[in-house]
C-alpha distance (Angstrom), angle and dihedral (degrees) to the residues before:
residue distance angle dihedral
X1 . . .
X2 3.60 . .
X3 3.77 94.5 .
X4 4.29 85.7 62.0
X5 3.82 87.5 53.0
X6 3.65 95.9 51.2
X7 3.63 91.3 46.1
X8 3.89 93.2 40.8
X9 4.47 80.9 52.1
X10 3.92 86.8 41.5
X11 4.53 91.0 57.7
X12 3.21 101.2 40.2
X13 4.21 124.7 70.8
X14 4.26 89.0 -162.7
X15 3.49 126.2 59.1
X16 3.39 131.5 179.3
X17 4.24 132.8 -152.1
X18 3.89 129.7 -167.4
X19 3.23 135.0 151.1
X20 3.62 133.8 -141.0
X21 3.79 125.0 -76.4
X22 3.39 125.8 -83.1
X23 4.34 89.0 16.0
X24 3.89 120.9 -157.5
X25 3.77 113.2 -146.4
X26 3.86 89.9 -90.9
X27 3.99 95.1 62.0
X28 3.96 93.5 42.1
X29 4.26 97.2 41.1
X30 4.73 83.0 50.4
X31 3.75 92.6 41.2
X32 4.23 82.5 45.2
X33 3.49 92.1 49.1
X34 3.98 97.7 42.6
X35 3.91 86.1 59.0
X36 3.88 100.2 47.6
X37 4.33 84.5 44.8
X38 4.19 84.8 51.2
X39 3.53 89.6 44.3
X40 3.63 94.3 52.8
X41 3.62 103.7 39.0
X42 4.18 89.7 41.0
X43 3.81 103.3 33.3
X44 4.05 87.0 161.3
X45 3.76 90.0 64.5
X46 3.62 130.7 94.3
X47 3.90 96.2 -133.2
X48 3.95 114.7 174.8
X49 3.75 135.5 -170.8
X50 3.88 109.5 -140.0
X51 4.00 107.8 -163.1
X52 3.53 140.2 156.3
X53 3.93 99.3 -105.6
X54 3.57 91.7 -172.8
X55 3.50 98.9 54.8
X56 3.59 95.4 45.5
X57 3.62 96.7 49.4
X58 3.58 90.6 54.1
X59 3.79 90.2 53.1
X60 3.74 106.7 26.5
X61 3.72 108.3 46.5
């Protein structure tokens, strides 16, 4: 499975990353991570981090 994610990463120039609704700290610091990993290892990318910035701020302060 990971092989069809890497090539799935590898074809396409935008990615996208979310996390579930309603995140703990867990799901938004692995979903945070993933992005600046993607970012590093694909700097040609346009690699985004879609998140309720409401919710988190409300939370996550």
């Amino acid at each position: 499975m990971i092989d069809k994610i890497i090539s799935l990463i590898e074809q396409n120039d935008k990615i996208a990353i979310f996390h579930h609704k309603r995140p703990d700290g867990d799901s938004i610091s692995s979903s945070y991570g993933l992005l600046l990993a993607l970012q590093k290892k694909y700097p040609n990318k346009k690699i985004v981090y879609l998140a309720d910035e409401e919710y988190l701020g409300k939370y996550f302060s």
